[in-house]
C-alpha angles and dihedrals in degrees: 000000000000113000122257108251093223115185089348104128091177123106103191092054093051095044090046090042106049102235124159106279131176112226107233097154088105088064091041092048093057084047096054087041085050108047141324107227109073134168120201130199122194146141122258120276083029099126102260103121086058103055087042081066094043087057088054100064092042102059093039082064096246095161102160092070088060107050108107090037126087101273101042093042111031096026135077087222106157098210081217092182116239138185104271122206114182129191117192110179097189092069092049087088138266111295100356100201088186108054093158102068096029075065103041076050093060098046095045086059091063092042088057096043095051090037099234127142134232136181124229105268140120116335084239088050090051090046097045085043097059102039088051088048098051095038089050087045097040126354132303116299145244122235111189114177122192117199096354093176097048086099086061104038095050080071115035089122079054107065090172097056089032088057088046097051084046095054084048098053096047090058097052095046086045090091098055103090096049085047086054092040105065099027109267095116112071090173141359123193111183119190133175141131105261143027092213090115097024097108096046103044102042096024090124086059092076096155081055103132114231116214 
């Protein structure tokens, strides 16, 4: 009997490793043939950071780990590589008072590994800068974001600082729809706990598929 992967979110390591996983490609295939913006609700423990890994290995063309699964087996998916950026929010820290810069951080790390340069600006104009950047040096790109509302959450008993998380995180979605507009986005995978600010943080993104 296979070993459980318990508390492992990383799909290369089960796969390599040979833990029990459950083959869901043939449900992520039909996602990636159907559409390319999703938002996904779920509790906590529920699998999605997971799947936010799987898709990262999908879309950076990583074919031989998925040979003897669905999609590499039964489908006529191509693993054509693209430029990956992955947010995940839960491992921006407890609590993160200064959203802002832990942002501006994150971002700063991809301008430096793809060797691009930005000027200081909005959180949505440095976003919309690198991916345009990456896509017309490269193709478009993958945003996958893991726990988008934790900022939020970590202070639902702290209206001030929750507003202002909110107001931080809508600038920094802002940008989405004019990526997807004029061709920079490939793909955008959206996860978090709760719908509670959904409407007001990605409601430009009104081709934004709901699951």
């Amino acid at each position: 009997m296979k070993e459980l992967p318990t508390g492992k979110q990383n799909f290369e390591e089960i796969i390599s490793k040979d833990l029990l996983y459950i083959d869901k490609t043939q449900q992520i295939y039909k996602l990636i043939k159907s559409g390319n913006l999703y938002f996904l609700s779920r509790p906590r423990r529920f699998g999605k950071s997971l799947l936010i890994s799987t898709l990262k290995h999908i879309f950076e063309g990583q074919q031989a780990i998925f040979q003897n699964l669905y999609l590499g087996r039964e489908t006529d998916y191509q693993f054509e590589g693209h430029p990956v950026l992955q947010f995940n929010f839960a491992k921006l820290g407890h609590r993160v008072e200064n959203l802002e810069d832990a942002l501006n951080s994150e971002i700063d790390k991809y301008t430096s590994s793809y060797k691009i340069e930005i000027d200081d600006s909005s959180l949505s104009t440095k976003l919309f800068s690198l991916v345009e950047s990456i896509a017309t040096k490269d193709k478009p790109v993958v945003i996958l974001i893991d726990e988008y509302d934790k900022p939020i959450i970590d202070f639902l008993t702290e209206k001030k600082q929750a507003k202002i998380n909110q107001e931080i995180l809508r600038d920094f979605f802002s940008s989405l729809k004019d990526l997807d507009a004029q061709g920079y986005l490939h793909f955008l995978f959206i996860t978090g706990v709760s719908k509670f600010s959904k409407v007001s943080l990605f409601s430009d993104l009104n081709n934004l598929t709901d699951l």
